[in-house]
C-alpha positions in Angstrom: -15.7 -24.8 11.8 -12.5 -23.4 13.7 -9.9 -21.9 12.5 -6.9 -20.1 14.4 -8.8 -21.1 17.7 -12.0 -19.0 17.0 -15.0 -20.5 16.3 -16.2 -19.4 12.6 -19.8 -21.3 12.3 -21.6 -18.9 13.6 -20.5 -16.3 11.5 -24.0 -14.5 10.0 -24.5 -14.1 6.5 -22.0 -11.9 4.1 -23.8 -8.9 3.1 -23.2 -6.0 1.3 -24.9 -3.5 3.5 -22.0 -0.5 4.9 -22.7 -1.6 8.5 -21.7 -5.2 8.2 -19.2 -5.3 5.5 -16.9 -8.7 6.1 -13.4 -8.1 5.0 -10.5 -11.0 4.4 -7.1 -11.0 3.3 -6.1 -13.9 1.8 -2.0 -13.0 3.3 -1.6 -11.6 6.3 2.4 -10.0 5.9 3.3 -6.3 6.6 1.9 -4.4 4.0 -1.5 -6.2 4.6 -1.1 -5.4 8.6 -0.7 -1.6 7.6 -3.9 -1.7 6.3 -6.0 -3.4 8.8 -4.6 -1.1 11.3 -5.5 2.2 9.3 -9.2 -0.1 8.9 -9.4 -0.5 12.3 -7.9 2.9 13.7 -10.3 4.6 11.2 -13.7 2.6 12.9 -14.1 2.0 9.1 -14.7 -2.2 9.8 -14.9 -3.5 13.5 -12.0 -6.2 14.1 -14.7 -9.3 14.5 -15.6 -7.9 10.8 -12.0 -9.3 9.8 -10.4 -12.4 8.7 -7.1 -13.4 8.0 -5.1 -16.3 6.4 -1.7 -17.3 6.5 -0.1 -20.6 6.3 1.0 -20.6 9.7 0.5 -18.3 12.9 3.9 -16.2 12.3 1.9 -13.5 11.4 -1.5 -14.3 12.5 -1.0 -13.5 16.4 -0.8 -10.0 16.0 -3.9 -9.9 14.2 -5.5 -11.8 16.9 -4.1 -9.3 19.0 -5.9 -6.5 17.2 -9.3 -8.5 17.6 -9.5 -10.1 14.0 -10.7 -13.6 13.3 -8.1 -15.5 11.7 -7.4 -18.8 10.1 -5.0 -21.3 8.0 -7.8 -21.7 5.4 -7.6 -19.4 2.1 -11.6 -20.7 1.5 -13.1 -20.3 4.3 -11.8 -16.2 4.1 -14.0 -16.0 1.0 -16.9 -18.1 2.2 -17.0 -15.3 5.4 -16.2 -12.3 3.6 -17.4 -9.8 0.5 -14.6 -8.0 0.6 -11.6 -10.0 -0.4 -7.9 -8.7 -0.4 -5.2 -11.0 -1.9 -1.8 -10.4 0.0 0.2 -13.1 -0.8 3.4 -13.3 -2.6 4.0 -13.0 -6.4 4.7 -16.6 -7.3 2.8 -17.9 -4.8 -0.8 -16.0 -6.2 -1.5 -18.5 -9.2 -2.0 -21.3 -7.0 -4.2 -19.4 -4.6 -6.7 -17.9 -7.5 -7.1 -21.8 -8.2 -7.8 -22.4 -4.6 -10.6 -20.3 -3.9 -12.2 -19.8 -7.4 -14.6 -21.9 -6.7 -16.0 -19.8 -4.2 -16.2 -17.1 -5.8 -19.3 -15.1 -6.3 -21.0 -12.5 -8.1 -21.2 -10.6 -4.6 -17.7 -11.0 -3.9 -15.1 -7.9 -4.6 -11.5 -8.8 -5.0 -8.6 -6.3 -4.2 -4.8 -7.3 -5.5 -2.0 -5.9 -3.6 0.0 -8.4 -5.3 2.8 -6.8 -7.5 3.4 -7.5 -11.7 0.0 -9.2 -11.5 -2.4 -7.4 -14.0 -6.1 -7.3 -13.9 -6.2 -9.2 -17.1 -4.2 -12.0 -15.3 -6.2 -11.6 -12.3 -9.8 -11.6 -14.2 -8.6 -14.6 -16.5 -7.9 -17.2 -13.8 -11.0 -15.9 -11.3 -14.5 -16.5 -12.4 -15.4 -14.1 -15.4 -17.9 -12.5 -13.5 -16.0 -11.5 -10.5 -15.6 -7.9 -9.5 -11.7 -7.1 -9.5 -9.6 -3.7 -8.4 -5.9 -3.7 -8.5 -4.3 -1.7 -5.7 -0.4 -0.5 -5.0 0.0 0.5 -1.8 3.7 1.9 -0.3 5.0 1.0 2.8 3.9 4.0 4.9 0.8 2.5 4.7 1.7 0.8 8.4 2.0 3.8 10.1 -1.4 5.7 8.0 0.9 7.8 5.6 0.9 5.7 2.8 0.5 6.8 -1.0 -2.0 4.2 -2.7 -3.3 4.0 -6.5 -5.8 1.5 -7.4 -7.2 0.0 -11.1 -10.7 -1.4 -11.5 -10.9 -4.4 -13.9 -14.0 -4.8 -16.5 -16.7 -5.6 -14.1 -16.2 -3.2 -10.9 -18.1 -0.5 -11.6 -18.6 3.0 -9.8 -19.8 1.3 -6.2 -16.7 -1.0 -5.6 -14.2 1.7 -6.6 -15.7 4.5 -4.4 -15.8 1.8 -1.2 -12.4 0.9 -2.3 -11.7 4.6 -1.6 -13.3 5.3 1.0 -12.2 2.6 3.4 -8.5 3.4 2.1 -7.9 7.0 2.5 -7.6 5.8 6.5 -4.2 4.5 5.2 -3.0 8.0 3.6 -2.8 9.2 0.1 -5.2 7.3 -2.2 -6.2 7.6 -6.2 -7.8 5.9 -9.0 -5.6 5.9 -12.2 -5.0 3.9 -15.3 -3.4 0.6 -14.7 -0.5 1.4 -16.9 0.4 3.9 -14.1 0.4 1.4 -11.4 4.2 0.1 -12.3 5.2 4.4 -13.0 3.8 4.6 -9.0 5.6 1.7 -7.6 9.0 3.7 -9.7 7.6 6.5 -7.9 6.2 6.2 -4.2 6.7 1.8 -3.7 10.6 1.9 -4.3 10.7 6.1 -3.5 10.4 5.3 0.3 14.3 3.7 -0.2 15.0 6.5 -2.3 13.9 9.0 0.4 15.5 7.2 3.2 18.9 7.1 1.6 18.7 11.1 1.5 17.6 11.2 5.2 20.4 9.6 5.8 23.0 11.2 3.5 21.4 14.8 5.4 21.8 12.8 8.9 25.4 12.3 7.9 26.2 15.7 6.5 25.2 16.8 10.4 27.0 14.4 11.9 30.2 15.0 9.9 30.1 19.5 11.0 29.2 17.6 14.4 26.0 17.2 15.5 25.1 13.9 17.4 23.9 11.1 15.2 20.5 10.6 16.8 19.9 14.3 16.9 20.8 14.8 13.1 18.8 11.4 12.4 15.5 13.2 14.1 15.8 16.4 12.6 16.2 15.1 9.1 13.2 13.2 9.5 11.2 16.2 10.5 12.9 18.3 7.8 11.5 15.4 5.3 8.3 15.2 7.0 7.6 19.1 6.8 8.7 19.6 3.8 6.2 16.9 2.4 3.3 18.7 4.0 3.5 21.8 2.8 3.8 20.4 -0.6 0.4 18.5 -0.1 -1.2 21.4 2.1 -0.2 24.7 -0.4 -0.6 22.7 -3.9 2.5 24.9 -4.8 5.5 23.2 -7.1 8.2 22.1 -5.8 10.2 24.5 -7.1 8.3 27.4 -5.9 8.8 26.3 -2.3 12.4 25.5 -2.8 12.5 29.0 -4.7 11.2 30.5 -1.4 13.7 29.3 0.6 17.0 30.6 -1.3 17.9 33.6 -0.1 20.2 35.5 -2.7 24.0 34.6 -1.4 22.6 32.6 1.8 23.3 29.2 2.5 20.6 27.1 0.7 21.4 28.3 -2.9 25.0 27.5 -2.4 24.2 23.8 -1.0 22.3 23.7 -3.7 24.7 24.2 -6.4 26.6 21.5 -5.1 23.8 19.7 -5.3 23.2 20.5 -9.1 27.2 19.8 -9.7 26.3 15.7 -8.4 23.2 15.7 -10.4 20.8 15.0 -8.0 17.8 15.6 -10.7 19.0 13.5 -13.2 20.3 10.6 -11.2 16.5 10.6 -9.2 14.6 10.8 -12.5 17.0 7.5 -14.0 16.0 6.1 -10.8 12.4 6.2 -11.0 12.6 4.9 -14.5 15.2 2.2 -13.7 12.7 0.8 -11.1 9.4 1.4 -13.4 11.3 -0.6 -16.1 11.9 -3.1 -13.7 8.3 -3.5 -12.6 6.9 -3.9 -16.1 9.5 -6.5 -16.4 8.1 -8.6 -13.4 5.0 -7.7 -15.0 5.7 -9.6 -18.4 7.5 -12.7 -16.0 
């Protein structure tokens, strides 16, 4: 059989084994590319380990750059791999799971990153017995810095979750929690990127306006942003420790941040993350 130019007949045997995990993505956008590359950068899966399928070859040449197998057939990535990841669009999903159900077997394990589809959904139009995770990743993901949650449906058990994990946490930040928290993270860390970036550049533009050099300003504020992240995740303290330690009494920190008080900074982030949660369980229920 060949698919994308390569030569997939003599593909050996899926197995379960560690060493020769086979891992496909049914999608082959962004958000799926950030995670081969962590994969890959990690050693987790060798690229010849990988397939990938798209409708076309948009995205597919820079997988074949990276050394991944790749093809325009959504069945023959679950025939060739255990490991299945479904990247596709939203309203595009339904069709797919119709596609390649019938290839689906008891050995297969199949990882969502598709949002406001739930592992109910997801376990009702896929064989009953088939081993389903839900997983929202962020954006950040493509550069390894991503902040990921992931829900296990009725018949992953303790083994697919903790693989799940552990071939993840190359891509940054990574957690099993409830699936009603899934839309509360993508509130949170999926939309929060925008939220963060819009401050970056509000900071950026504060410098540039006492006059500082856009790109100059533009750098700094990212490192500002990017420090200021690790030491959260590096000391455990609160937030509001840190930013207690860094007010000085009458220095210039607690007075920027009065005026940052006076906009309501707090209260207009927190009626963001709920706007966008909201929003999510509304794509949800669509």
């Amino acid at each position: 059989i060949s698919a994308g130019g390569v030569t997939l007949g003599a593909w050996p045997r899926v197995a379960m084994e560690a060493s020769e995990l086979w891992v496909g993505f049914v999608g082959a956008g962004r958000m799926a590319g950030g995670l081969v590359r962590g994969l890959l950068q990690a050693g987790k899966v060798p690229a010849s380990n990988i397939l990938a399928s798209a409708p076309s070859d948009k995205n597919l040449d820079a997988w074949r750059e990276l050394g991944c197998r790749t093809t325009h057939c959504n069945l023959e990535v679950v025939h060739r791999s255990t490991l299945v990841f479904l990247a596709t669009k939203p309203h595009i999903l339904p069709g797919v799971l119709e596609e390649i159900r019938p290839a689906v077997g008891s050995h297969h394990i199949v990882v969502s990153l598709v949002a406001g589809v739930t592992i109910q959904t997801l376990q009702r139009l896929l064989p009953p017995w088939t081993k389903v995770l839900r997983i929202m990743p962020n954006l950040p993901c493509v550069v390894q810095a991503g902040a990921m949650v992931f829900s296990r449906g009725t018949n992953a058990g303790d083994e697919e979750a903790a693989l799940l994990a552990s071939l993840l946490s190359c891509c940054g930040l990574c957690e099993e929690v409830p699936e009603s928290y899934i839309d509360i993270h993508t509130g949170l860390s999926g939309s929060g990127v925008a939220y963060v970036y819009l401050f970056a550049e509000a900071l950026a533009e504060g410098a540039v306006k006492m006059g500082m050099p856009g790109a100059l300003a533009s750098r700094i504020a990212a490192q500002t942003l990017l420090g200021a992240a690790k030491m959260l995740l590096e000391t455990g303290e609160h937030p509001a420790k840190l930013r207690g330690d860094v007010c000085t009494p009458g220095g210039t920190t607690i007075y920027a941040l009065h005026q940052l008080e006076k906009g309501a900074l707090r209260a207009t982030v927190m009626d963001a993350v709920e706007a966008a949660t909201n929003r999510a369980c509304d794509m949800a229920k669509d």
